[in-house]
N, C-alpha and C positions, 0 to 999 in steps of 0.2 A: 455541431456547427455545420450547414449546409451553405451560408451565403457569405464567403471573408471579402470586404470590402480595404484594399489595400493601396493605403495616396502615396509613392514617391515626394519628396521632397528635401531635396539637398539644400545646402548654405549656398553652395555656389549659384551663381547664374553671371551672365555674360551679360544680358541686357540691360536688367534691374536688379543692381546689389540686392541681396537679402528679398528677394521676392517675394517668395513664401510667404515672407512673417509682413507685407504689406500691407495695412490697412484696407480695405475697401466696404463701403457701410458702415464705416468700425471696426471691424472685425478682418484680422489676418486673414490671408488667400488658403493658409492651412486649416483653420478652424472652420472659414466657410464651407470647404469641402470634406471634413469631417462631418459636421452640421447637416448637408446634406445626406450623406451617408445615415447617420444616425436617423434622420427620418425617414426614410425609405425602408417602404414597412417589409419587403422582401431581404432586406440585408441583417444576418446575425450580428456579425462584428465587425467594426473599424482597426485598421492595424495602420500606423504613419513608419514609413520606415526613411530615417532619417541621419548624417552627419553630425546635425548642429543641434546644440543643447538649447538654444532660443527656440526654433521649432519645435523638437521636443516636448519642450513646458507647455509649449502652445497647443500645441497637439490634445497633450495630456489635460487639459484645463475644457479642451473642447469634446473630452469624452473619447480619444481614442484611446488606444494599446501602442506603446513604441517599441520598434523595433531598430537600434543600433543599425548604423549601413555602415558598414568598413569601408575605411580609405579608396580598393581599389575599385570598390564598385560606386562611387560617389564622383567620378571624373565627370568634364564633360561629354568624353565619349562612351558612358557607360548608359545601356538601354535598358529603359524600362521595365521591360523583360526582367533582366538581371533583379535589377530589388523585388519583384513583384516572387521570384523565384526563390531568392535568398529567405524573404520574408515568410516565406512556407515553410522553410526549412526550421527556422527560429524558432518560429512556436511551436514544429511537428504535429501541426493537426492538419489535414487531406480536407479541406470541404469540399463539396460537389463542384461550385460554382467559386470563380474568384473572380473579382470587380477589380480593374484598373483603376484610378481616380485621379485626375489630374489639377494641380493646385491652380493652374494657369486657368481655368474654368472658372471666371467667379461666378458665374449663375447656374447654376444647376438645379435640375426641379426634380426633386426626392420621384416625386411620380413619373417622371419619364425613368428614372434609375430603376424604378419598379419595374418598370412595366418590359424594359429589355430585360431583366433577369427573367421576367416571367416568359419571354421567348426561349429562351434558352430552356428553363423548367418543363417548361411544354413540351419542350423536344422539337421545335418549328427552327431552332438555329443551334450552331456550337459555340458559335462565336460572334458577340453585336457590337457593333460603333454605334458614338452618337455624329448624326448629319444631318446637315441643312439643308434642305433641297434647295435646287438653283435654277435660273434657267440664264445664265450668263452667258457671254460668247466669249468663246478665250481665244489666242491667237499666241503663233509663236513673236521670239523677236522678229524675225525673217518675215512678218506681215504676212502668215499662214492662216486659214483658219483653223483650229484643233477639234472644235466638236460641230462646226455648223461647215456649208459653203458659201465663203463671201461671194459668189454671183449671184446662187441661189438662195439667198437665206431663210428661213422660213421666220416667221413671227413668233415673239417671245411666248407665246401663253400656245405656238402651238408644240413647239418643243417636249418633248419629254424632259421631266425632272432626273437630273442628277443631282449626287447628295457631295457635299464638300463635308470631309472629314473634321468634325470641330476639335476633336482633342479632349472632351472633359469625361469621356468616360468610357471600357472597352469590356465586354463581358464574357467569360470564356469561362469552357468546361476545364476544370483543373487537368486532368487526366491530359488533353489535347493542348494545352500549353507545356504540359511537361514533355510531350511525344514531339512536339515541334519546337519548342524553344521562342513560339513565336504567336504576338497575339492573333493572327491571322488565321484560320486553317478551317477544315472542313466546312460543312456549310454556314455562310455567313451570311447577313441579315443587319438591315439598319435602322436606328430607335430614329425617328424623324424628330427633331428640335426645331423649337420657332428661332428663328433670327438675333433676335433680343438677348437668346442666349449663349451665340455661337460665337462671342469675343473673347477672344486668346490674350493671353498678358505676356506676350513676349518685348513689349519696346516700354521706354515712360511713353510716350502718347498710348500706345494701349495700356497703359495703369489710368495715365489722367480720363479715358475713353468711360472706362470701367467702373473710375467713380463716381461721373457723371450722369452715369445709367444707371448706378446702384439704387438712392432714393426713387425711381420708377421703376425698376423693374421688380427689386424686392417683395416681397406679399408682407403686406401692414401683419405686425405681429405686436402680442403687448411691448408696454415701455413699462419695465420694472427699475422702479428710481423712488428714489426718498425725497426729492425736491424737484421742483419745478420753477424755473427762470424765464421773466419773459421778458423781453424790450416791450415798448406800449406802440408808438406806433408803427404804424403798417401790420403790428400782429392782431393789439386788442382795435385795432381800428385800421379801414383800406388805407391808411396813408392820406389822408385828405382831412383840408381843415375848413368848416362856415364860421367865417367874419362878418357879425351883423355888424352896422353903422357908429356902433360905439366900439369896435375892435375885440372885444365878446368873439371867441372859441369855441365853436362846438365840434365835437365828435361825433363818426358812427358807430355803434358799437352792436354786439349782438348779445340780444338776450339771455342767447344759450348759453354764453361762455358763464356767464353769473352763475346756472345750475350746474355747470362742469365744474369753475373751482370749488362751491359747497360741496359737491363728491370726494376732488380732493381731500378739500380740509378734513370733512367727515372721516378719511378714510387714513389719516396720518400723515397726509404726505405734503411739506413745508410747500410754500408758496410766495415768492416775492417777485415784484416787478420794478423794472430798471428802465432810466432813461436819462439819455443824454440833456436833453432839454431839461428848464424847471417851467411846468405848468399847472395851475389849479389845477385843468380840464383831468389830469392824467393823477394828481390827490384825490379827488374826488370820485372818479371810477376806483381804487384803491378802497378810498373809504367806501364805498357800495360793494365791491367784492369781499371786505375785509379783511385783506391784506396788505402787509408791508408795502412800501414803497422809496427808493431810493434815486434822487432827483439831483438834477445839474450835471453829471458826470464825464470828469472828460475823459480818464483811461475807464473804462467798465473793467478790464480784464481784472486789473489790480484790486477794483473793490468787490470782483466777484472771492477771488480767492480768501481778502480777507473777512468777506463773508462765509464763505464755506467753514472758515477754522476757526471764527467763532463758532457756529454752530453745529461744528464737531461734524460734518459731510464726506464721508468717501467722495468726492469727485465723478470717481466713476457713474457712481450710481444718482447722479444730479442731469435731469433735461435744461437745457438752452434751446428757447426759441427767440431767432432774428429775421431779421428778414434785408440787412443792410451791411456794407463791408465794414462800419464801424462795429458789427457783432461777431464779427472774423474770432479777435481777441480771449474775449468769454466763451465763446462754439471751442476754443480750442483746449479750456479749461477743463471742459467737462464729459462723460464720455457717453451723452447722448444728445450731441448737434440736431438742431432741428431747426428747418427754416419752412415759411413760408411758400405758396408754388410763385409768386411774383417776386419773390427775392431776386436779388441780385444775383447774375451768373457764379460770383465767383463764393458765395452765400451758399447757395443751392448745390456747387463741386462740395464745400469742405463741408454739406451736413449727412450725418448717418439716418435720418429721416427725414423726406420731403412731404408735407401735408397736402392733403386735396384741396382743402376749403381755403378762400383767403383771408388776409386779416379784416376784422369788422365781419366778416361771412362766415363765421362758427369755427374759424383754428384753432382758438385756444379750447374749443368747448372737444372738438376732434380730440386735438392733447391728449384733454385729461380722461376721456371716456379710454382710451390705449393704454395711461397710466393706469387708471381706475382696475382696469380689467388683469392687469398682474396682482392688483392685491387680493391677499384671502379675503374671500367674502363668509360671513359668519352664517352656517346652514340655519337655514330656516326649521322648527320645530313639524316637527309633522302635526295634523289637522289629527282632531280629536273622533275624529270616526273612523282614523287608520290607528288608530293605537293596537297592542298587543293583544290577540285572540288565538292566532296558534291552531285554530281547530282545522283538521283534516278536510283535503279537498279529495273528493272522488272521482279517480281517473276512469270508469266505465264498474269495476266492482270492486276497486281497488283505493282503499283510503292511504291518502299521501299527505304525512305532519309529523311534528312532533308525536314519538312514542308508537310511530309505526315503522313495519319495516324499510329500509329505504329502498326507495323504487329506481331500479338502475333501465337508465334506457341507452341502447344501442346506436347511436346514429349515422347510419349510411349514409348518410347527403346524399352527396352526389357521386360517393365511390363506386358506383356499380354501372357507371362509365355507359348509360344505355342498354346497359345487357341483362336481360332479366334471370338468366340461367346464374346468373354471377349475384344479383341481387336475392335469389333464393339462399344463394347459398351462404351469402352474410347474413339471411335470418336466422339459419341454421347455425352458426357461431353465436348469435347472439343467446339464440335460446339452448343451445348445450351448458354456456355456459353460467347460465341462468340469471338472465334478464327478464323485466318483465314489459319489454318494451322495443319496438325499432323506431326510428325514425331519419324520413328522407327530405328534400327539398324540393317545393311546386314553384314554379315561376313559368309566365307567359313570355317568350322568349320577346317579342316583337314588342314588349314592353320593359322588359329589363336591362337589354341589353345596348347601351348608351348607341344613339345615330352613329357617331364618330368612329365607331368602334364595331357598327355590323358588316362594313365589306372587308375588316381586314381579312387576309388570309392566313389562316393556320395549319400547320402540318400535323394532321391527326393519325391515329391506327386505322382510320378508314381513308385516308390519304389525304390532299389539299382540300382543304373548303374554307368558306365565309366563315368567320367568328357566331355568323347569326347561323347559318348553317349546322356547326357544332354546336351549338346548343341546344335547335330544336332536336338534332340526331342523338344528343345524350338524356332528351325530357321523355319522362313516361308521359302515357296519355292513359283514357280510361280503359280500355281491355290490360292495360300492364298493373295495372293497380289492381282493378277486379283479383286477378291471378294474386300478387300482391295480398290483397285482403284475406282470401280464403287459407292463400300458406300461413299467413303468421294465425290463421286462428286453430289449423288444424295445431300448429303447434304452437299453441298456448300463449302468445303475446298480442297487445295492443300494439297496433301502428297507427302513424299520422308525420305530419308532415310542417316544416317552415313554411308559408306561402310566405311571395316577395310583391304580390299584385292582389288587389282584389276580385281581379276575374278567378285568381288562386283558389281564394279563402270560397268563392262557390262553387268551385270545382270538389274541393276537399267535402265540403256539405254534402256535396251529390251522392260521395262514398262513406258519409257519415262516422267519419271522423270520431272516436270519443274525446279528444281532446286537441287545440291547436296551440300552436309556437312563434312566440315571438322570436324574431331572430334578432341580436344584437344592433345588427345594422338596420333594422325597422323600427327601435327606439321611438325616432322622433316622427315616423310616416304615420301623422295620425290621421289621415284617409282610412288606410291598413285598418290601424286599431279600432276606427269608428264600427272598420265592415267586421270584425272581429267578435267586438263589443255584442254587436246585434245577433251573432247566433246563437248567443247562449250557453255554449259550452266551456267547461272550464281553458283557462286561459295559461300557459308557462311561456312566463316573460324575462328573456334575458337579457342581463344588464350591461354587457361589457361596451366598452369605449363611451360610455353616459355620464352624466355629471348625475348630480340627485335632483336636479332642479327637473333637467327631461325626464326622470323616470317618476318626477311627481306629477308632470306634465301628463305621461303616457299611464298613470294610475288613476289620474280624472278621469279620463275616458274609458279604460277597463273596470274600474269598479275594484273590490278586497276581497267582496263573498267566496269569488269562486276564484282566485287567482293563486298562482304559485310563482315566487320568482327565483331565477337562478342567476348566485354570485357568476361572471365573467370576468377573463381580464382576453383582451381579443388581441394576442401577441401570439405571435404561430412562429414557430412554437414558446411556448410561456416559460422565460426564465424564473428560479423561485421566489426574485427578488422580486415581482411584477406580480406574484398570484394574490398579495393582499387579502389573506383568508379569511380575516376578524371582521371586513366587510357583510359576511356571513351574518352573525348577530347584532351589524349595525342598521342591516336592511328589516333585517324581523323586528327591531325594536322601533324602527320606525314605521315600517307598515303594516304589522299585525299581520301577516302573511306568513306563510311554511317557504321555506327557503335553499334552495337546492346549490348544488356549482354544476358547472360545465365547466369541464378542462380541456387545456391543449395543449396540456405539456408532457416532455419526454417523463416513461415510465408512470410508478404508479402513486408514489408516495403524496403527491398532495394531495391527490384525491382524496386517498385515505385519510392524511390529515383534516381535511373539510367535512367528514363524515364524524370525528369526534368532534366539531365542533358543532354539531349540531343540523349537518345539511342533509334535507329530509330526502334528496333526489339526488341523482352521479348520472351525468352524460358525459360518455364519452365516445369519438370518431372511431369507426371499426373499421380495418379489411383484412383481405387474406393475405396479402404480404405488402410490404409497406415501402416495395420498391416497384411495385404496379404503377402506369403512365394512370397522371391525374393529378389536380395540384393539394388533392387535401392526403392522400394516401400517407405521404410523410409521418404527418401528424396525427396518427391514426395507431388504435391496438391492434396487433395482430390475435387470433386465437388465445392462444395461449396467457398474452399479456392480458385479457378480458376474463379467462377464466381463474388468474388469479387475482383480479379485482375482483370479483365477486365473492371468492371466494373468504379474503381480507374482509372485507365488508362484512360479511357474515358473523366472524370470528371478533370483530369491531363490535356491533350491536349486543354480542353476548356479554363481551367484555366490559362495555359500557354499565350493566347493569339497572338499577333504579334508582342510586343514591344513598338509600335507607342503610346505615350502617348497623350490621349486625355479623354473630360468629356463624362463619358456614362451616356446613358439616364435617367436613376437612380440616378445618381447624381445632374439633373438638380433644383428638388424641393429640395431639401436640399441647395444648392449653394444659390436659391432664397431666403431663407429662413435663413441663417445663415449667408451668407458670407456679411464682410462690407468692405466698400472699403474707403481709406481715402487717401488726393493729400498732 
């Protein structure tokens, strides 16, 4: 474990009883902040270290590890510090990096939590806050000015930004909080937060603040629910009625919502509509959608419930959509509140989901495409020209498939840090220990490297620079490659490269390549795959973090002839539970292709495992020590651990055999000798 992501959270608080365990969106202040921890693709593990058995569970439900907080460390004058320390102690594992977490945060974005670990990884800080930048004027009581001069003052926007400390997250080298005691120390460095998400839950008005922000600020994710409830109007309709001359009702309604329910219904998922009113106009929509409908109503709440238990409904797992405070009622029955964006204020506080579209303006049809997308959807067969063929693809002289040797290749990325002396000498690793391949990563810097993201400053071994700066200073160009080419041939391996750009994939042409790579995160660039497609060289396409839909998507455009794909699962480093190895011959059986892995987990054994299941190719990350500055190094084999993969591998292929059962030679003096035969 390199990244322990660890939330305080007591029973007590002084503000707001039971805080913690607060709803907001739905969802406790604890679970949220698990939540985000768990996605935050830089964090190993979540730990809650806690007093109360309600957080606790809650914790636990939302995917953390609890750790017990004893009495004395649970006051209110007990620091942060203190559990985050205790909590090391509990489990007794040392990771590199320990994440403070705070419950009072309810917004937090899994990618800003990333990206300050990733300073501190980098060696650019010891220790990160998260902060808002400001350009406020403070003052004492005493009618002082504190950061401006009230005579002088200059203008807001000409100010320099300072950062106001938000509270929801603190990143530190273990090592340096245990030497200090304190999350402060050596050099410090702070993760910039937008505004949205710098509200602390220390008072009720910051709870009621929080929940009112939660429908907008939250990122639309599915709605996994087995029923769906609507009010009719102002959802299925903006709330407005035409009365021609004979007192005749019409509605507005939107067509889309008619193909959202049929997705529903299609898809399992119960569907009734509810209204206080009794109108044809809202029967009749009903009978066009094909659904239930339940008319007159004057408590909803009461007839929702005795709906759910006839129809045998968890609650939880049921949507309400209202858009008026006689939907207060049913919104509170069930545990996915959803209103309208014209709802009524106090509608739009008590829902766990606020909708873009209005009613009559595609809400309900939004809904159900959200519901829709939490359910299994049933894969699609593969196309009859990707069926099973199996036959070997030719990496330069070297056939790669089933029933050949497996072709293990090295991959340096980007571990050779710029330095070509260093980059030789992991070819040399690779081919001692007998690969028959390296491979590195091309990217055009001033193209990959996101705007937002090229004047940051980074602390390198060549000292301060731009983010865009480090990158070009760690890109080979063509005299490093040339050199490049010539060592791996003296010593006997094919090289080539990930391009991440299409000026890439013609750069690598220029050095003729015998074979290019798709990298996992190229999936769906099918710019990439088109320039890819057109040079004709065989193709190694990896699959990790893909659905099967995109890699059938990205197999249109490369074609089967000449393709090889490798199983992925893109978790750094890959727990066992994640490596999903049987994917191996669910891809071969779907696209007639030789099927390799690429791994990135600790040690060697899945690898190994993947190799008797049938996987024609093994990449894995190489360098010479694995505590070298750089962010892939971790995840990386050292010498030794590369030369006994290969060497497994080897002993693997033998063992494997052909199938054919018969008595080998070794067997023959024993059979003499033991076996009896009787009629």
């Amino acid at each position: 474990m390199r990244v322990l992501a660890v939330v305080p959270a007591r029973g007590g608080s002084a503000g707001v009883p039971l805080k913690n365990l607060a709803p907001v969106g739905g969802v406790p202040l604890v679970a949220r902040a698990v939540r985000a921890c768990l996605r935050a693709e830089l964090v190993d593990e979540v730990v809650v270290s806690t007093d109360h058995a309600g957080i606790a569970e809650a914790a636990a439900q939302a995917g953390a590890r609890v750790v017990d907080r004893p009495a004395e460390l649970s006051g209110a004058t007990a620091s942060s510090e203190s559990a985050v320390l205790h909590a090391l102690d509990a489990l007794g594992e040392e990771p590199e990096i320990v994440v403070l977490v705070q419950c009072t945060s309810a917004f937090i974005d899994p990618e800003d939590l990333s990206a300050a670990v990733r300073k501190v990884l980098d060696g650019e800080a010891d220790a990160v806050f998260s902060g808002m930048p400001t350009h406020e004027f403070l003052w004492t009581t005493a009618g002082a000015g504190i950061n401006h001069d009230p005579a002088r003052r200059p203008r807001r926007q000409d100010l320099e930004a300072q950062f106001r400390e938000t509270g929801a997250f603190y990143v530190m080298r273990t090592a340096g909080l245990r030497e200090s005691g304190h999350r402060f120390f050596g050099e410090i460095s702070v993760q910039r937060v937008p505004s949205r998400h710098a509200v602390e839950v220390d008072t009720p008005e910051d709870l009621e603040i929080v929940r009112a922000l939660a429908p907008f600020v939250d990122a639309p994710e599915p709605i996994d629910v087995d029923a769906v409830i609507t009010d009719f109007d102002g959802v299925h309709t903006d709330d407005r009625a035409y009365v021609d001359s004979e007192g005749r009702e019409m509605v507005l309604v939107s067509r889309s919502d008619g193909m959202g329910v049929s997705l529903l219904l299609r898809s399992g998922v119960k569907v009734l509509v509810m209204s206080t009113e009794h109108n044809p106009v809202v029967a009749a929509r009903a009978r066009k959608l094909g659904v239930p409908v339940l008319q007159g109503l004057a408590e909803k709440r009461t007839v929702l419930r005795d709906w759910l238990t006839i129809e045998g409904l968890d609650p939880a797992r049921v949507a309400y959509v209202g858009n008026d405070v006689n939907d207060l009622g049913p919104m509170a029955e069930v545990g996915w509140p959803v209103a309208v964006p014209d709802a009524h204020p106090r509608v739009r506080a008590a829902a766990r989901v606020v909708l873009s579209r209005a009613g009559g303006d595609g809400a309900v049809r939004e809904l159900c495409d959200r519901v829709v997308a939490a359910r299994p959807v049933p894969e699609e067969p593969a196309p009859e020209a990707a069926r099973p063929r199996f036959g070997p693809v030719r990496i330069g002289d070297v056939p790669v498939g089933d029933g050949e040797p497996v072709y293990v290749i090295g991959e340096i990325g980007i571990n050779h840090n710029g330095d070509l002396d260093l980059a030789r000498r992991l070819i040399d690793v690779a081919a001692d220990a007998g690969c028959q391949a390296v491979k590195f990563q091309k990217r055009t810097p001033s193209i990959c490297v996101p705007v937002e993201q090229r004047d940051q400053i980074r602390q390198t071994p060549w000292g301060e620079m731009t983010y865009l700066e480090y990158k070009e200073r760690t890109e080979f160009g063509h005299d490093e490659y040339r050199q490049i080419a010539k060592y791996c041939d003296e010593r006997g391996l094919h090289w080539f490269a990930s391009p991440w750009d299409v000026p890439s994939v013609e750069f690598l042409e220029e050095m003729d390549v015998p074979v290019h790579k798709v990298a996992s995160a190229s999936v769906s660039d099918h710019e990439l795959l088109r320039a890819l497609a057109a040079t004709g060289k065989p193709i190694i396409l990896s699959t990790g973090m893909s659905t099967l839909s995109e890699i059938d998507a990205a197999v249109r455009i490369l074609g089967t002839d000449n393709l090889i794909m490798m199983h992925a699962t893109s978790t750094y480093p890959l727990p066992p539970e994640e490596a999903n190895l049987r994917t191996i011959t669910t891809l071969k059986d779907r696209y007639g292709v030789p099927v390799g892995y690429s791994g990135h987990e600790r040690g060697l054994q899945i690898s190994l495992a993947a190799v008797t299941l049938g996987a024609v190719c093994v990449e894995r990350h190489i360098t010479l020590d694995r505590t070298m500055w750089g962010s892939d190094h971790a995840a990386s084999l050292e010498p030794a651990g590369l030369e006994h993969l290969v060497r497994d591998i080897r002993i693997i292929e033998q063992a494997l055999g052909d199938g054919v059962k018969r008595v080998f030679p070794g067997e023959e003096a024993p059979k003499a000798r033991l076996r009896r035969v009787t009629v």
